[in-house]
One Martini backbone bead per residue (centre of mass of N, CA, C, O) as a GRO file, in nm:
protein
   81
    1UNK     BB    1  -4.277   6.327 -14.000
    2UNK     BB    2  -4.499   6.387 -13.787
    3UNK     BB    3  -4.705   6.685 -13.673
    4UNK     BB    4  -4.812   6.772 -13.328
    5UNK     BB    5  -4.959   6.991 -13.162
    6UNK     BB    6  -4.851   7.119 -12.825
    7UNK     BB    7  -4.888   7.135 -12.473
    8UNK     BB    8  -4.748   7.258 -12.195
    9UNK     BB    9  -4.726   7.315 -11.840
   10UNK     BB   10  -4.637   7.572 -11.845
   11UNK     BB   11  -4.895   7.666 -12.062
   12UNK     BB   12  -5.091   7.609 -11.937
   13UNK     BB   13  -5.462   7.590 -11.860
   14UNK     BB   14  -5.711   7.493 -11.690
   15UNK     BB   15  -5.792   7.190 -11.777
   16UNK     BB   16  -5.512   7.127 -11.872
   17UNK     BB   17  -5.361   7.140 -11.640
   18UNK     BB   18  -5.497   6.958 -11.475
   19UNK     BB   19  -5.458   6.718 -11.635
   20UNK     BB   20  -5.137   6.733 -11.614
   21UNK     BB   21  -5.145   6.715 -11.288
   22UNK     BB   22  -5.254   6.442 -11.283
   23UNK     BB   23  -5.077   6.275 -11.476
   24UNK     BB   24  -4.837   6.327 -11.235
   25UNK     BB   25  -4.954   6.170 -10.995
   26UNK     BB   26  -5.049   5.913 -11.173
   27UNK     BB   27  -4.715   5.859 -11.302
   28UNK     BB   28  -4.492   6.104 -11.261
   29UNK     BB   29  -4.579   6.173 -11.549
   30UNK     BB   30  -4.558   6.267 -11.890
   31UNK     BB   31  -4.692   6.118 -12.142
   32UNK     BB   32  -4.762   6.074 -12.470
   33UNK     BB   33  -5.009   6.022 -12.528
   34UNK     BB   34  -5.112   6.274 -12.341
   35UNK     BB   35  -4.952   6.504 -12.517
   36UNK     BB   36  -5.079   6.483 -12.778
   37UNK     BB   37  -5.392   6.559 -12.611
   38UNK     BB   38  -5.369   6.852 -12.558
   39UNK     BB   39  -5.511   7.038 -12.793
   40UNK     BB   40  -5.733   6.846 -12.636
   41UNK     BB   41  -5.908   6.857 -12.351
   42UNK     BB   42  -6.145   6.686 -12.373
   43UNK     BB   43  -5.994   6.454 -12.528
   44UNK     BB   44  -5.849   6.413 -12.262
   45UNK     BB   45  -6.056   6.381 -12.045
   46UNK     BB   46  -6.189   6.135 -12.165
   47UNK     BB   47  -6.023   5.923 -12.210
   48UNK     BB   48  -5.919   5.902 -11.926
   49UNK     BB   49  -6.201   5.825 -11.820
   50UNK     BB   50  -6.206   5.570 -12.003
   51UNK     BB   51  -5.939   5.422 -11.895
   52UNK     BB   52  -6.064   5.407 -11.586
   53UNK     BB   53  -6.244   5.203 -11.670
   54UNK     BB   54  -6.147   4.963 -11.823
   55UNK     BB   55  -5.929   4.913 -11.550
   56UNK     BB   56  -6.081   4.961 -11.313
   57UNK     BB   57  -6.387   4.928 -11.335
   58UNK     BB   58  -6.647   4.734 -11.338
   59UNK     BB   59  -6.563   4.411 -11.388
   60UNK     BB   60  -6.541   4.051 -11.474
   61UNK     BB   61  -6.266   4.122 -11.464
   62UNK     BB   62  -5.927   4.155 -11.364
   63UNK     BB   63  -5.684   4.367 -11.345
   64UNK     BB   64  -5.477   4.169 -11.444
   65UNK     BB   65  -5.609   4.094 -11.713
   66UNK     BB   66  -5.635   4.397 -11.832
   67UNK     BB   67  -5.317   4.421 -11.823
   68UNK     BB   68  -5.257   4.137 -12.014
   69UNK     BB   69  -5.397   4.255 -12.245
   70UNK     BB   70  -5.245   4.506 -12.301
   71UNK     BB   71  -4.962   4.404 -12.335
   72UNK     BB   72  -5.055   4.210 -12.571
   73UNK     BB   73  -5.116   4.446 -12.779
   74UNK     BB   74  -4.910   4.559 -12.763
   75UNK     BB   75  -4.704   4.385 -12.867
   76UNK     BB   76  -4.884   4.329 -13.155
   77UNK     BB   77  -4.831   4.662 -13.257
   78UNK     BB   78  -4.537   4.749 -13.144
   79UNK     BB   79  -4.563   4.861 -12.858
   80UNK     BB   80  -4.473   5.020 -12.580
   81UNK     BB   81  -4.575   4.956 -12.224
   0.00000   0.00000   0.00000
């Protein structure tokens, strides 16, 4: 099994603190895909800045649809989500 330094909240600092201070306002916990990318702070801010626009941002699609997009790639990667 791959193992990937990470950074845990108690341990956070700068940038990945507030970032992780976020991840739990708008989820309620630190999901795993977001800690895992605790290692790079900017890769963990960008990304998740891509993921609110992609899921949120003006598209012809609606929320709805982003949402049931998401859902079948999950099924077909066998991803939970």
């Amino acid at each position: 099994m791959a193992w990937i330094k990470q950074f845990y909240l108690d341990e956070a600092t700068g940038l990945l603190k507030r970032q992780l201070n976020a991840a739990i306002k708008r989820a309620g916990r630190i999901w795993n895909i977001v800690q895992v990318m605790s290692i790079n702070e900017m890769a963990l801010k960008d990304s998740i800045r891509f993921y609110q626009t992609v899921m949120a941002g003006d598209s012809p699609l609606t929320r709805a649809q982003r949402e049931m997009l998401a859902v079948v790639v999950s099924v077909e990667n066998n991803c939970h989500y």
